[in-house]
C-alpha positions in Angstrom: 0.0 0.0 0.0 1.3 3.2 -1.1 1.6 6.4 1.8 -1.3 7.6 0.0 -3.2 5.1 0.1 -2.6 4.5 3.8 -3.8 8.4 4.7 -6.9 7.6 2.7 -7.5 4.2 4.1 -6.9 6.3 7.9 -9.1 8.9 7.1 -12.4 6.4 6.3 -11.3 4.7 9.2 -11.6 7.2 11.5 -14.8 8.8 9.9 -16.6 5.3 10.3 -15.2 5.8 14.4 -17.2 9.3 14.5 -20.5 8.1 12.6 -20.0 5.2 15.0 -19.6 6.7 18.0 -20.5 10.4 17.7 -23.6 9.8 15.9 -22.4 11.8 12.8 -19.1 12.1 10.6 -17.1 15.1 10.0 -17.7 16.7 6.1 -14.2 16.4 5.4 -11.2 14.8 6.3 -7.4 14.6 5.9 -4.5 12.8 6.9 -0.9 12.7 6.5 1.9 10.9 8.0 5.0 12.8 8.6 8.1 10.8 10.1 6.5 8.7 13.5 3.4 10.9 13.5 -0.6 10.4 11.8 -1.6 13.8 11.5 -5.5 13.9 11.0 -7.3 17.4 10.2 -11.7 17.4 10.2 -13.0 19.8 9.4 -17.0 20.9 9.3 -17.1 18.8 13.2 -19.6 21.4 15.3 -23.3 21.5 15.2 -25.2 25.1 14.2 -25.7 25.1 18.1 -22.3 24.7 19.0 -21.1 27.0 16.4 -23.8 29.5 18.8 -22.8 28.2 21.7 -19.0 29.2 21.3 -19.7 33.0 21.3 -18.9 32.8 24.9 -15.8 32.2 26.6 -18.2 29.7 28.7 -20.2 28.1 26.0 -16.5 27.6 23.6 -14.9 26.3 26.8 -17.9 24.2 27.2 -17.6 22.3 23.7 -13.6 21.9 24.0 -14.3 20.7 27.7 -17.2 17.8 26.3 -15.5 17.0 22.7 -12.4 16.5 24.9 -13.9 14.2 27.0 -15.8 12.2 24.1 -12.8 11.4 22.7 -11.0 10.5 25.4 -13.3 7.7 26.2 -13.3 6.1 23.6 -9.7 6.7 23.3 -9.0 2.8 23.1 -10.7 2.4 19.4 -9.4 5.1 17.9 -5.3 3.5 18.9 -7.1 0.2 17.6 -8.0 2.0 14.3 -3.9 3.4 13.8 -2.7 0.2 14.8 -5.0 -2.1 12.5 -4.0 0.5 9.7 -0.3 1.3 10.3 0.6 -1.8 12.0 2.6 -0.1 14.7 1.8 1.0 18.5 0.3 4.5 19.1 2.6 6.2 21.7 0.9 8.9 22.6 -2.1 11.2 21.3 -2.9 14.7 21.1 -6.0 16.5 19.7 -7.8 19.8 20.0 -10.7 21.5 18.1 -11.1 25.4 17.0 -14.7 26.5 17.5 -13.9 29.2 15.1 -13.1 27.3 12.2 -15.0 23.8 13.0 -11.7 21.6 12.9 -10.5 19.4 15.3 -7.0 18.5 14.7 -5.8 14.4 15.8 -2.0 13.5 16.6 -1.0 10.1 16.7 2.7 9.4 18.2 3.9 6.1 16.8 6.4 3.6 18.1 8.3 4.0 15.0 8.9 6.2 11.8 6.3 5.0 9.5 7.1 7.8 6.9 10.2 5.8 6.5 8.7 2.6 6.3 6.5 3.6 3.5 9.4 4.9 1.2 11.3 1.7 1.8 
């Protein structure tokens, strides 16, 4: 499988995870992997309410706070999801969303350079 492919094959993956288990997907999604890291950018992820919502410091505080959490939970899939697509271990895992601009951005640490691996 080509790096391309992989991203490709990573970003259904993951948009399957959020129909799954956020009850709806993101409207678009991209992924690259750079060196040991999956880099994941969705975009179009808030609701019309939550895009009202965050125009207060306590209502956009609000949505990072619970889209925070709702990941983290189910935290467990989504290393299942790199691991059964990359084939290596996710080390650690970052993520943070911009009520502004609807993205949420995804990190994935890897146990080894994957980038490399795929140009081998």
């Amino acid at each position: 499988m080509t790096k391309g492919q992989l991203e490709a094959e990573i970003s259904k993956a993951l948009t399957q995870w959020e129909k799954d288990f956020l009850g709806r997907g993101s409207v678009k999604v991209k992924t690259d992997i750079l060196r040991d890291m999956v880099i994941v950018l969705l975009k179009g992820i808030l609701t019309p309410a939550e895009y009202k919502l965050s125009e207060t410091i306590e209502g956009l505080l609000s949505i990072k706070k619970i889209r925070s959490d709702l990941v983290e939970i189910d935290r467990e899939t989504l290393d299942g999801i790199i691991k059964e697509q990359t084939g290596e271990e996710v080390v650690s895992f970052y993520t943070d969303i911009s009520t502004k601009t609807g993205e949420r951005i995804m990190v994935f640490r890897l146990g080894a350079d994957l980038e490399k691996k795929l140009n081998n």
